[in-house]
C-alpha positions in Angstrom: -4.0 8.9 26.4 -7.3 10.6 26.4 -7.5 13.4 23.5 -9.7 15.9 22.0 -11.5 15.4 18.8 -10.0 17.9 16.5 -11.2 21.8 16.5 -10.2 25.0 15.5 -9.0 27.5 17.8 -9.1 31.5 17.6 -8.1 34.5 20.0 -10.8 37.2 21.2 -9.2 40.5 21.4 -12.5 41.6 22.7 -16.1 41.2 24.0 -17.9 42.3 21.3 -14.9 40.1 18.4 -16.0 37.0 20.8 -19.7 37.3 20.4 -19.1 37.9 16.7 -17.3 35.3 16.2 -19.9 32.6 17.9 -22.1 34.4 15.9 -20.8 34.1 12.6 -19.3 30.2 13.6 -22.7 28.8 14.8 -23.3 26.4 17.6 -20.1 24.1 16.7 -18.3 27.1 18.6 -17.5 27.2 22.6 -15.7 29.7 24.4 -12.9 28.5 26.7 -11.4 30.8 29.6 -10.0 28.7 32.3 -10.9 25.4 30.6 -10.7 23.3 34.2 -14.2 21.9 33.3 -14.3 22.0 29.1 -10.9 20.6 28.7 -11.3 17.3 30.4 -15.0 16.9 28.8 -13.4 17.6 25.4 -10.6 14.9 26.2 -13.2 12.1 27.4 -15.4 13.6 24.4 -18.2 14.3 25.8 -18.1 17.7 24.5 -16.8 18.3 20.8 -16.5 21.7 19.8 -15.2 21.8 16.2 -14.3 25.9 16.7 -12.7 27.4 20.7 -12.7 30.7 21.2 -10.1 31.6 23.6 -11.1 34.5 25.7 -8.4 35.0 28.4 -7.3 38.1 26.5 -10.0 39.9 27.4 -8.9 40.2 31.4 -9.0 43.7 31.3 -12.4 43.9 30.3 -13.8 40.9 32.3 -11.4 40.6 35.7 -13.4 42.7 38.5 -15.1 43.0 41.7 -16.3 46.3 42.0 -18.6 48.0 44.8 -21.4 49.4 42.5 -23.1 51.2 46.0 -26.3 49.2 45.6 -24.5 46.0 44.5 -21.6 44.4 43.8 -20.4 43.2 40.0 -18.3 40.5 39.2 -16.6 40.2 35.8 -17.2 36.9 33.9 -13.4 36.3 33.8 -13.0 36.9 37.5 -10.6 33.8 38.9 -11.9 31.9 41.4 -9.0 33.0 43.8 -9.7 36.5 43.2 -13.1 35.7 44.9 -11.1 34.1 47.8 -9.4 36.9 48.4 -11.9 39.5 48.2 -12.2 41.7 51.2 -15.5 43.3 49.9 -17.2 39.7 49.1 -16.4 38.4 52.3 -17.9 41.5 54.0 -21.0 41.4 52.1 -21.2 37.4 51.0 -19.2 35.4 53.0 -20.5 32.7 51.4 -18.1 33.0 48.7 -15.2 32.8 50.8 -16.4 29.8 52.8 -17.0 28.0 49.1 -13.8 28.9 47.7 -12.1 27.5 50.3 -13.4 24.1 49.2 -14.0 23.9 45.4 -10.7 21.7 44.1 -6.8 22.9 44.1 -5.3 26.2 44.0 -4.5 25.2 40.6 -8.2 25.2 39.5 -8.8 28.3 41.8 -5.9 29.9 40.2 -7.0 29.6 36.7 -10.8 28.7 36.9 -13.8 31.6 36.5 -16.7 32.3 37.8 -18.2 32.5 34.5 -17.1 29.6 33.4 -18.5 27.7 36.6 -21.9 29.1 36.1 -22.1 28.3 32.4 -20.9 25.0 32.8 -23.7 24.3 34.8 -22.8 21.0 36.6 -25.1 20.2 39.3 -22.4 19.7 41.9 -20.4 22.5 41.4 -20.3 24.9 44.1 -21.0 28.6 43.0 -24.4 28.2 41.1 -25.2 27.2 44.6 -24.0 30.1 46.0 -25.1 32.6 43.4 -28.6 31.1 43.7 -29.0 31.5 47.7 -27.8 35.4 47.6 -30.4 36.2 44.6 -27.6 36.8 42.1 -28.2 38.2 38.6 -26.1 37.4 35.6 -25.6 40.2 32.3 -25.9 38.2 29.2 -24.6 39.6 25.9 -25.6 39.0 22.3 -24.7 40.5 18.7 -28.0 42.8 18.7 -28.7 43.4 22.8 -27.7 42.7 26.7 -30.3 40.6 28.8 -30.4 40.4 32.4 -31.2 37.0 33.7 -32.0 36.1 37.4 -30.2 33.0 38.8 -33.5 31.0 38.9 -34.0 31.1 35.6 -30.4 31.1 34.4 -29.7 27.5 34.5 -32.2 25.4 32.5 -31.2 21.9 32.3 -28.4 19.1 33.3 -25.6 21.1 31.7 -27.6 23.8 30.1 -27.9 27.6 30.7 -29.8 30.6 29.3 -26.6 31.7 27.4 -27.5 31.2 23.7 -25.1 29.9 21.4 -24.0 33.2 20.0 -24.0 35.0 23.5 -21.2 35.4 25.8 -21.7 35.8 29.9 -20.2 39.6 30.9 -21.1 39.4 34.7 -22.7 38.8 37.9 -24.3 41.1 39.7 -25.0 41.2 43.3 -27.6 43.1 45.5 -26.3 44.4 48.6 -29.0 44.7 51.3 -28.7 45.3 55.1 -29.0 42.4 57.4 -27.7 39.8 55.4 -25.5 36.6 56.4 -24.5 33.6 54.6 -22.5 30.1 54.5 -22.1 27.2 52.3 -21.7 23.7 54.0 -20.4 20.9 51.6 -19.1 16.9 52.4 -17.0 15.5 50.1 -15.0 12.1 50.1 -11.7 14.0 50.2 -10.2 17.8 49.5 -10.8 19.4 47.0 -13.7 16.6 45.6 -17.0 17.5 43.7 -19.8 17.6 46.4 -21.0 14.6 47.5 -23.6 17.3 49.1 -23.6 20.8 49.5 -25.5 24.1 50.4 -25.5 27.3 50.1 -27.6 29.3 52.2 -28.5 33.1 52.6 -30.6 35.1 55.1 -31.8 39.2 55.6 -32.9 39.9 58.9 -34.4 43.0 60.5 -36.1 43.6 64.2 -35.1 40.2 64.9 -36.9 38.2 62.0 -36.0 37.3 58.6 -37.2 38.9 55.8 -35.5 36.9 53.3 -33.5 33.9 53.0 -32.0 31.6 49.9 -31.4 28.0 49.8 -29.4 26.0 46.9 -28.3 22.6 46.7 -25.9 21.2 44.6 -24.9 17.7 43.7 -28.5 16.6 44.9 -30.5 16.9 41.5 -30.1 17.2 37.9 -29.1 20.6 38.6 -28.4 23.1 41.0 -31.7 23.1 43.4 -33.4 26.5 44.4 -35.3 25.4 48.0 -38.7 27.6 47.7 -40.7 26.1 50.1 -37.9 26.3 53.1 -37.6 30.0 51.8 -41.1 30.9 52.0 -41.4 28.6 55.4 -38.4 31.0 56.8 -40.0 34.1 55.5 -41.3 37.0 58.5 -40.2 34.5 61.0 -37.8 34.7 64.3 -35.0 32.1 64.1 -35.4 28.8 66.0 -33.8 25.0 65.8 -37.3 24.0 65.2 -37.1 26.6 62.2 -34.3 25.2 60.6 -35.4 21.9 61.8 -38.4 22.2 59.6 -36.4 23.8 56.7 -34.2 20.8 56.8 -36.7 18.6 55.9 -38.4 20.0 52.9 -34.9 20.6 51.6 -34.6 16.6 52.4 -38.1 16.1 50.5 -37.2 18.4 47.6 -33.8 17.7 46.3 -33.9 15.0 43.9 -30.4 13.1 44.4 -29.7 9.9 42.3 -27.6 6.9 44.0 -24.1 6.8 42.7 -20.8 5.4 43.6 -20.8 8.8 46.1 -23.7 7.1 48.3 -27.5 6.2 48.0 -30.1 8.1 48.4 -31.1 8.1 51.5 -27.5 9.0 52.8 -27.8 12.4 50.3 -31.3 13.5 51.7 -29.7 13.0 54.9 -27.5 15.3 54.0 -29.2 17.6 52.4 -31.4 18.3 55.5 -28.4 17.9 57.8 -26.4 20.4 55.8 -29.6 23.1 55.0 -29.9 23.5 59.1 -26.3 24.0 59.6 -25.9 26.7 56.9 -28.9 28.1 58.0 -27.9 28.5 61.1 -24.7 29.7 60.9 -25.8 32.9 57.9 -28.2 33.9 60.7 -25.4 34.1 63.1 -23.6 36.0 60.5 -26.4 37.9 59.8 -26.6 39.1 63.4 -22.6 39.2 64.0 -22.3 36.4 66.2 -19.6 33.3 66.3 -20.9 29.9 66.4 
């Protein structure tokens, strides 16, 4: 049986007690909330925290969507079936909805976070993806001050994240803007899998062009993969197969997949300009309220 090294385990009663403890404990110290990814790392030790602090107490603080009028926040203890569920996300994002409805079981969704998604920071998990492509921001809190950190610069490594050792992630904050649509497209070898490919991809439109757009990949690179090129390509122009067509293949160019026992190379460019024109196409018929 596969088992933890041993650690020491204490209970935040609040936001500012759990950043003061990880201050005052150091970098031996991790805080756990749904524990669907630290648990089975701890248990195949791959991660050995000698101190987890157990933050699930602090629901009330951290469990929210809220419209915010300019943009909507998300609390850092937020479950993933909450975002499911959401009838405000899937107006605004419908990304999230459409990703949801493919990360694992509904027993991950039921305890999983979205904070503890993004700090985990696997390159094939889903919602870094997604929070990338709609230009997410994330509140990061420390003992002395609160930072805001864009989703491009948020994750900094295989694994790694801007969150220092002695900070705690509050929330994620998303712009609304008119004229948005979105989707996430993902193949996996069966339900409920990590990706063997997926994208996430987000478009703003007005008079008929787009004036915006985000592309992420995930499970195609070290880490989760921000498609500039496509989104500058895709910038002031009217939407076309050719478009997407051409955005396909610099996301095919630009990912950086390695071969594993989930296919070779090849097959995962394939898909990641297969999967970038289908998402694309389908957040600009949801950006202009059409079916496909």
């Amino acid at each position: 049986m596969q088992t933890p090294a041993p650690f020491e385990y204490e209970r935040a009663t609040s936001v500012d007690g759990a950043i003061a403890a990880l201050d005052r404990l150091g970098p031996e110290a991790c805080v756990i909330a749904g524990g669907h990814s630290l648990l089975p790392m701890m248990k195949l030790r791959l991660a050995n925290p000698a101190h987890l602090i157990d933050i699930n107490a602090l629901e009330p603080e951290l469990s929210y969507i809220r419209d915010e009028g300019h943009e909507i926040s998300i609390g850092a203890l937020t479950r993933h079936v909450d975002l499911q569920r959401s009838e405000l996300l899937a107006e605004w994002f419908p990304v999230f909805r459409e990703a949801e409805d493919v990360i694992a079981d509904p027993v991950v969704r039921n305890r999983g976070t979205i904070g503890g998604s993004l700090c985990q920071a696997d390159p094939a998990e889903d919602l870094s993806a997604v929070c990338s492509a709609v230009k997410a921001t994330v509140v990061i809190r420390g003992p002395q001050e609160r930072r805001i950190v864009p989703m491009d610069g948020f994750h900094v490594g295989p694994y790694m994240t801007a969150v220092a050792a002695n900070e705690v992630l509050t929330e994620v904050r998303l712009p609304k803007r008119p004229g948005g649509g979105s989707a996430h497209e993902k193949v996996e070898r069966r339900a409920g899998d990590f990706a063997i490919a997926a994208v996430s991809a987000a478009v703003w439109m007005e008079g008929g062009a787009i004036t915006d757009a985000g592309i992420a990949l995930a499970a195609l690179g070290p880490m989760t993969i921000d498609v500039r090129r496509a989104e500058e390509l895709l910038r002031g122009q009217v939407p076309s197969e050719e478009l997407f067509e051409q955005a396909g293949a610099i996301a095919a160019e630009d990912c950086m997949p390695m071969a594993d026992s989930r296919g070779p190379i090849d097959y995962k460019r394939h898909l990641a300009g297969a999967l970038t024109k289908r998402a694309l196409r389908r957040a600009t018929a949801s950006a202009l309220r059409q079916e496909v």
